[in-house]
C-alpha positions as CSV (number, residue, x, y, z in Angstrom):
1,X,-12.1,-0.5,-26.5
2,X,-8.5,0.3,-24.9
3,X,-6.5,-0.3,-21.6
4,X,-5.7,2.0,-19.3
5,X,-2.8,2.5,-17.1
6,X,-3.8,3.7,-13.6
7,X,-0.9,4.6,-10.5
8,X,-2.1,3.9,-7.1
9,X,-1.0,4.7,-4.0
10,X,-1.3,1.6,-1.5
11,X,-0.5,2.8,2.5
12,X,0.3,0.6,5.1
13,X,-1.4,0.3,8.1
14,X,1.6,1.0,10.2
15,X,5.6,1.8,9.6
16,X,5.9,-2.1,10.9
17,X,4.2,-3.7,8.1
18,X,6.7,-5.8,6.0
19,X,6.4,-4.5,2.6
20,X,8.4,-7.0,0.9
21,X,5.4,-9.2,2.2
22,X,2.7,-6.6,0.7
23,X,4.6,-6.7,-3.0
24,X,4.6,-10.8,-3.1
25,X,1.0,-10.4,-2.2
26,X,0.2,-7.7,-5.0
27,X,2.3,-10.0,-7.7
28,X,-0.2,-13.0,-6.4
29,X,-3.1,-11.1,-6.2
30,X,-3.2,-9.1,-9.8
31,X,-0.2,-10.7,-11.9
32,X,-1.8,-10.4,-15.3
33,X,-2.5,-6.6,-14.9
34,X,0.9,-5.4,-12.9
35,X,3.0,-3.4,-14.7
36,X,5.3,-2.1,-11.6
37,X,5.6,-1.6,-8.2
38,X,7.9,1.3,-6.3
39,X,8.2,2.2,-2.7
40,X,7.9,5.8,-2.0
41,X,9.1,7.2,1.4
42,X,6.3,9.3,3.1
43,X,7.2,10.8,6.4
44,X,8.7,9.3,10.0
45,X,9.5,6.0,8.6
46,X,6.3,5.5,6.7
47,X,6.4,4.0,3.2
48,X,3.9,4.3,0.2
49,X,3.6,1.5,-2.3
50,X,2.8,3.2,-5.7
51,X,1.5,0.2,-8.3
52,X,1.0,0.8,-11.6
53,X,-1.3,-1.8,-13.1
54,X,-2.9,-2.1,-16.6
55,X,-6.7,-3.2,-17.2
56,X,-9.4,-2.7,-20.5
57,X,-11.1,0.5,-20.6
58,X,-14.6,-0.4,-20.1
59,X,-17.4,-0.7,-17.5
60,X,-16.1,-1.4,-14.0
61,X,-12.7,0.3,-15.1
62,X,-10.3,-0.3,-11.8
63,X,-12.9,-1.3,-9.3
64,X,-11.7,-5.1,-9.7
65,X,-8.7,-4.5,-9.1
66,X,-8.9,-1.6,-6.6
67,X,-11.2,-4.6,-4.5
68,X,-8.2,-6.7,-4.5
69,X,-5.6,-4.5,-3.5
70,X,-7.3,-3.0,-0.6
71,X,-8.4,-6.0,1.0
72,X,-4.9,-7.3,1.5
73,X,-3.6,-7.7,4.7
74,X,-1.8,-4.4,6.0
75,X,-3.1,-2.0,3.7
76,X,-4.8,1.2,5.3
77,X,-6.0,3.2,1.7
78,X,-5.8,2.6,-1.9
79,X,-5.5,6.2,-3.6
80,X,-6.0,6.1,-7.7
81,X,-3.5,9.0,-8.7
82,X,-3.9,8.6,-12.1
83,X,-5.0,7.3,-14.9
84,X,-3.6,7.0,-18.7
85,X,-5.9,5.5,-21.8
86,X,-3.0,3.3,-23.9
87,X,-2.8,3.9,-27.4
């Protein structure tokens, strides 16, 4: 089996949440599989996180670490936007 290199888009809860907060949390939460972390503006003040994060193609795929993103504090939705198989 490969990896596979999915991009998700993480959205606060609010345009108050501290995001700086959220990225510590991510770095904690999934180290070994991170590979980056951008923000990307949205509208009226809001901010996307867009994490890109590397895990073995095989049964289960990105459902681990989907679980652990969304159920950190101040994240609304977890959005996969795409996904790579490595080489």
């Amino acid at each position: 089996m490969g990896e596979v290199a999915a991009t998700v888009k993480l959205m606060p809860v609010d345009v108050d949440v501290d995001l700086d907060k959220i990225i510590e949390t991510i770095k904690k939460v999934i180290p070994e599989e991170l590979h980056s972390i951008e923000k990307e503006p949205i509208a009226f003040g809001l901010v996307a996180l867009i994490v890109v994060f590397v895990v073995e193609d095989g049964e289960g795929g990105t459902e681990e670490v989907e679980k652990k993103l969304s159920d950190i504090e101040g994240i609304s939705t977890v959005e996969i936007t795409n996904t790579t198989r490595l080489m």
